[in-house]
ZAZATI-263016 format. One record per residue (C-alpha): residue in one letter; y, x, z. Coordinates in steps of 0.2 Angstrom, whole numbers, padded with zeros to 4 digits, always signed. Layout:
AYXZ...
//
This chain:
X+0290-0197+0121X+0274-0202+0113X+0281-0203+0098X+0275-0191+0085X+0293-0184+0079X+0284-0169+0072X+0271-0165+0060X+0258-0155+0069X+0258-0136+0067X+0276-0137+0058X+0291-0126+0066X+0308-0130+0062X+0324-0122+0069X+0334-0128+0083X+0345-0138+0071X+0333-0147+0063X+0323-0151+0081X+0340-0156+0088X+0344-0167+0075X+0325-0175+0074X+0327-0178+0094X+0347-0183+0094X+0340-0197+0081X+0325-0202+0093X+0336-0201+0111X+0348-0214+0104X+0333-0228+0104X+0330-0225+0122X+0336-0235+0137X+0345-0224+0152X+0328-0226+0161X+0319-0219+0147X+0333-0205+0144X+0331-0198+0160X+0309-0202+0160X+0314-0188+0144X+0322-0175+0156X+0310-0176+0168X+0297-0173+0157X+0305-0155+0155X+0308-0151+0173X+0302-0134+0178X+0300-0128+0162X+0298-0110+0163X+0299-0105+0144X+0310-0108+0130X+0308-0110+0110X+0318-0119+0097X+0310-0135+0101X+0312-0135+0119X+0334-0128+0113X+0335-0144+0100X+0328-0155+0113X+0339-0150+0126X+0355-0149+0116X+0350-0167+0109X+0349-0175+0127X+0364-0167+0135X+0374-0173+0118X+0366-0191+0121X+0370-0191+0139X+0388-0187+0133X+0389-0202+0121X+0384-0213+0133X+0397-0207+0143X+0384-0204+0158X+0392-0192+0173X+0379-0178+0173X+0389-0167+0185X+0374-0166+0197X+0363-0154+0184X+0378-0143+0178X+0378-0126+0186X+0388-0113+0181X+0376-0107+0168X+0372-0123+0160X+0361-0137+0164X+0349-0135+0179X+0331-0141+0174X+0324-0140+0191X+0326-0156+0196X+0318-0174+0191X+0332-0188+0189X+0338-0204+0188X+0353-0212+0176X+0361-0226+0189X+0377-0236+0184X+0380-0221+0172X+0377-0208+0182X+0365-0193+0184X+0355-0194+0203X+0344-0181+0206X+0327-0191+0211X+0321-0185+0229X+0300-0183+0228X+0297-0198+0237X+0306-0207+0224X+0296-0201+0211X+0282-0213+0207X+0295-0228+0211
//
């Protein structure tokens, strides 16, 4: 996400952030989708950015139709984890795997 998708130094609410990253999710491949989670892994704290951004990529991974069953937990979405988006489904990506 090098993309600037936000002026610096501007706050929006989680609508508006979700809506600004819905819009730039859909241009990505599945490879670059998940490259997107995995940017967020371990995140530890939460703002309206970090809410828009979430909500944004769970919806895309909805529209594409893409089994993420291997994030849900009973809370939510686990975070914890880097991944990768194979014949439309979410793999968790072991370490080793990571830089391949």
């Amino acid at each position: 996400m090098n993309q600037q998708l936000f002026p610096n130094e501007t706050i929006y609410g989680a609508k508006e952030y979700t809506t600004r990253y819905a819009t730039y999710l859909k241009t990505l491949s599945d490879q670059e989708l998940s490259s997107a989670f995995n940017q967020k892994v371990g995140i530890r704290y939460f703002n309206f950015a970090i809410q828009g951004f979430m909500k944004a990529l769970i919806h895309e991974m909805q529209q594409r139709d893409i089994d993420f069953s291997a994030i849900k937990t009973s809370n939510g979405i686990s975070w914890a984890n880097n991944i990768r988006i194979e014949d439309q489904v979410v793999k968790i990506q072991h370490a080793a795997l990571i830089n391949n």
